[in-house]
C-alpha positions as CSV (number, residue, x, y, z in Angstrom):
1,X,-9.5,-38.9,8.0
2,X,-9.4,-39.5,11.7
3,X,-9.2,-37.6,14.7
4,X,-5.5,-38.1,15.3
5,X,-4.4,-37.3,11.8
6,X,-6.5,-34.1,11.6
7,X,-4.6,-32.7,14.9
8,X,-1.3,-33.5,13.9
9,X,-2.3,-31.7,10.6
10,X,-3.3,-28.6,12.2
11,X,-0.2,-28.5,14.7
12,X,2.0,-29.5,11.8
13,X,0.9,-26.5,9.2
14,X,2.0,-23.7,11.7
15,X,5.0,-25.3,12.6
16,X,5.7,-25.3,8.8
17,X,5.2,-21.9,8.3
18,X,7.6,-20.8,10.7
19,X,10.2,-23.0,9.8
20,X,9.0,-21.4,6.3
21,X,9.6,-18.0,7.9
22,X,12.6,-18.7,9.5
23,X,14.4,-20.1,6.7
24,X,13.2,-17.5,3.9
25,X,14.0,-14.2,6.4
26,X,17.1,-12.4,5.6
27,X,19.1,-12.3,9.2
28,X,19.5,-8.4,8.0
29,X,16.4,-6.3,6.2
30,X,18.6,-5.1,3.0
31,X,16.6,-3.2,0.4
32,X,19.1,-1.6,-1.3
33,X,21.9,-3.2,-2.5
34,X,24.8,-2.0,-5.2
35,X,23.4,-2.3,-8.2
36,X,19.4,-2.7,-7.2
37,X,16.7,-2.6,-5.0
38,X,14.5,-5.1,-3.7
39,X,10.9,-4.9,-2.5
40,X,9.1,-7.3,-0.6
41,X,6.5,-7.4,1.9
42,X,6.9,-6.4,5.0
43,X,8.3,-9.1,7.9
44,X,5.5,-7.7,10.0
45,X,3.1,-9.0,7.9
46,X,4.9,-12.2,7.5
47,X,4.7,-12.7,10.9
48,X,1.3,-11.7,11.7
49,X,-0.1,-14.8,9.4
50,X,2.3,-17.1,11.3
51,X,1.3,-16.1,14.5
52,X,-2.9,-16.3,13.0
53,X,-2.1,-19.6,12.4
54,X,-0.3,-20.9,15.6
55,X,-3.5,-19.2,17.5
56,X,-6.1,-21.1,15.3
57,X,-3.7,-24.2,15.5
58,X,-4.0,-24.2,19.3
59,X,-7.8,-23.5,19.3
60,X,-8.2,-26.4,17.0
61,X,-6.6,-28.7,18.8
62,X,-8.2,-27.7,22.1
63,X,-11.6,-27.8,20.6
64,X,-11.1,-30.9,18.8
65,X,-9.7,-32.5,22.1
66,X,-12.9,-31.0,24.0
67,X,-15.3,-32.5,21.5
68,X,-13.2,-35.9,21.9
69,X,-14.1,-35.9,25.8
70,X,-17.3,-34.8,25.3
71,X,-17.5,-31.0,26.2
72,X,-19.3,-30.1,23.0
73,X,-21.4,-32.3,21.6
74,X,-19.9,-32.7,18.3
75,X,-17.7,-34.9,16.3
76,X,-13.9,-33.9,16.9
77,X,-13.4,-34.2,13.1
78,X,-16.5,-31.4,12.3
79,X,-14.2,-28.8,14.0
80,X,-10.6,-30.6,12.7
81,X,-11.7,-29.8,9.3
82,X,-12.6,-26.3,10.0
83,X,-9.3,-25.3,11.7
84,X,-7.5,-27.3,9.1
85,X,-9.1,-25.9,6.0
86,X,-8.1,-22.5,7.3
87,X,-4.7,-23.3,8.2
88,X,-4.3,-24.9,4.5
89,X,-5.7,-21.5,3.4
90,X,-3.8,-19.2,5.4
91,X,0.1,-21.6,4.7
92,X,-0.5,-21.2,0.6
93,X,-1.3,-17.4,1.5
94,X,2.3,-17.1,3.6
95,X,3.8,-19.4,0.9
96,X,3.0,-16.2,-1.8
97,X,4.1,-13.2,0.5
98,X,6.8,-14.9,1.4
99,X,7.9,-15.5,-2.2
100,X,6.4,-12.4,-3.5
101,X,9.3,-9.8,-4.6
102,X,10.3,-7.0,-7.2
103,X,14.0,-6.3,-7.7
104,X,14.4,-3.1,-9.9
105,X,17.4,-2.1,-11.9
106,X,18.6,0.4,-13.5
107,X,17.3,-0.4,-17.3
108,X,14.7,-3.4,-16.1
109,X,13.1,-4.9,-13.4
110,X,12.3,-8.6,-12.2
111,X,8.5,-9.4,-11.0
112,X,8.5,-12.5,-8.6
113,X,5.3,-13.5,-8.4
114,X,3.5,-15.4,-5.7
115,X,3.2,-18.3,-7.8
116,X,4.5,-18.8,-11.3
117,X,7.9,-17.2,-13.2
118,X,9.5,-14.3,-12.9
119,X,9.1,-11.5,-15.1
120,X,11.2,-9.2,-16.3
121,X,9.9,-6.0,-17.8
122,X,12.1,-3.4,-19.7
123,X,11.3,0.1,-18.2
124,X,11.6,1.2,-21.9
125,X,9.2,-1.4,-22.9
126,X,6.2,0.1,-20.5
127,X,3.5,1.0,-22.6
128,X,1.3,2.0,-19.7
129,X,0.7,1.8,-16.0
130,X,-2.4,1.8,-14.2
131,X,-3.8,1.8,-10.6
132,X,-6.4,-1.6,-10.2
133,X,-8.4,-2.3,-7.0
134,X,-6.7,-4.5,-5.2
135,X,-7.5,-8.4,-3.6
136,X,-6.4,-6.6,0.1
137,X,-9.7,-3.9,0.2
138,X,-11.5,-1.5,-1.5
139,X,-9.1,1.7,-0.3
140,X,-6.0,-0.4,-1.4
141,X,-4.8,-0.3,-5.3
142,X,-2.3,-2.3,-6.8
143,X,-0.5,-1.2,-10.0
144,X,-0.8,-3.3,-12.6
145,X,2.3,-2.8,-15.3
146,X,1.4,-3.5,-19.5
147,X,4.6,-3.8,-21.1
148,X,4.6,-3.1,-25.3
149,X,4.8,-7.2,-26.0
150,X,1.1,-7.7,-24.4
151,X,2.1,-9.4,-21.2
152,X,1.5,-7.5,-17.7
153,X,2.7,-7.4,-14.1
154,X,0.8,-6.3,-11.0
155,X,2.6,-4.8,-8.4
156,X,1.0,-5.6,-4.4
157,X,0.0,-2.0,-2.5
158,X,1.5,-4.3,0.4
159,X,5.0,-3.3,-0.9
160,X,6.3,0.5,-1.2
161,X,4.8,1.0,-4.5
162,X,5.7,5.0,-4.7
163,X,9.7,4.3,-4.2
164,X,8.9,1.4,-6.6
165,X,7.5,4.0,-9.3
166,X,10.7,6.7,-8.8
167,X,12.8,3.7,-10.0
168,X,11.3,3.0,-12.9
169,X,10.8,6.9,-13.5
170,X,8.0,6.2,-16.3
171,X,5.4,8.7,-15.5
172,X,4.6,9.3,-18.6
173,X,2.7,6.2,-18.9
174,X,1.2,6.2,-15.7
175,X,-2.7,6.9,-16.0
176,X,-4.4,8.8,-13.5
């Protein structure tokens, strides 16, 4: 791939993901609504990997176009692919918080995951829940939900996983 390509590529990806943002944001933060609640991840999150990625789209470009006039003496495309790599990394990792929700009802709730189907799970199907270590750091945990038909659910620390816990009121199940 050539010099040219590899900037527009790393201009275009940010650009994407706000568009992405913009699109996907709710004009008003509504959690609760009549007959459920929704967690997602927090907008400031959201926005913090846009924003990473506009800052490392600029430095690419600007180091890519001081390697082309000879500043450093590297290839443009050695630092292109760098920049772009991460951007590629960092627009699937908006994609899935951006996607990422849990909806809970009164008898059930709805796991939209990252990538892949929903999932509902009956809160009288819970056979147990369980604190994992999560992806995010070691002082994070996730929960991770096993409902009775062998399938399971994690559920992100990112989102307000103690409100998340008094809907489904199944303590009984929860392992300590």
């Amino acid at each position: 791939m050539d010099m040219a390509r590899m900037m527009v590529l790393d201009l275009a990806l940010p650009i994407c993901t706000c568009i992405l943002g913009v699109l996907t944001t709710p004009d008003i933060s509504e959690r609760h609504h009549t007959h459920h609640d929704t967690y997602s991840v927090s907008l400031v999150i959201s926005r913090t990997l846009m924003l990473v990625m506009v800052f490392m789209g600029v430095l690419g470009a600007l180091t890519g176009w001081l390697c082309h006039i000879g500043v450093f003496p590297a290839d443009p495309v050695v630092p292109l692919a760098f920049f772009v790599s991460f951007q590629l990394t960092l627009f699937l990792l908006a994609v899935a918080v951006v996607r990422y929700q849990v909806m809970t009802y009164d008898d059930h709730m709805l796991v939209r995951r990252a990538f892949g189907r929903t999932r509902l799970v009956r809160y009288d199907q819970i056979e147990r829940m369980r604190w994992v270590s999560s992806l995010l750091g070691p002082h994070l945990k996730d929960l991770r939900i096993y409902a009775r038909d062998g399938r399971s659910v994690r559920v992100w620390s990112l989102l307000d996983v103690e409100q998340l816990l008094f809907s489904i009121d199944r303590f009984d199940v929860l392992e300590h």
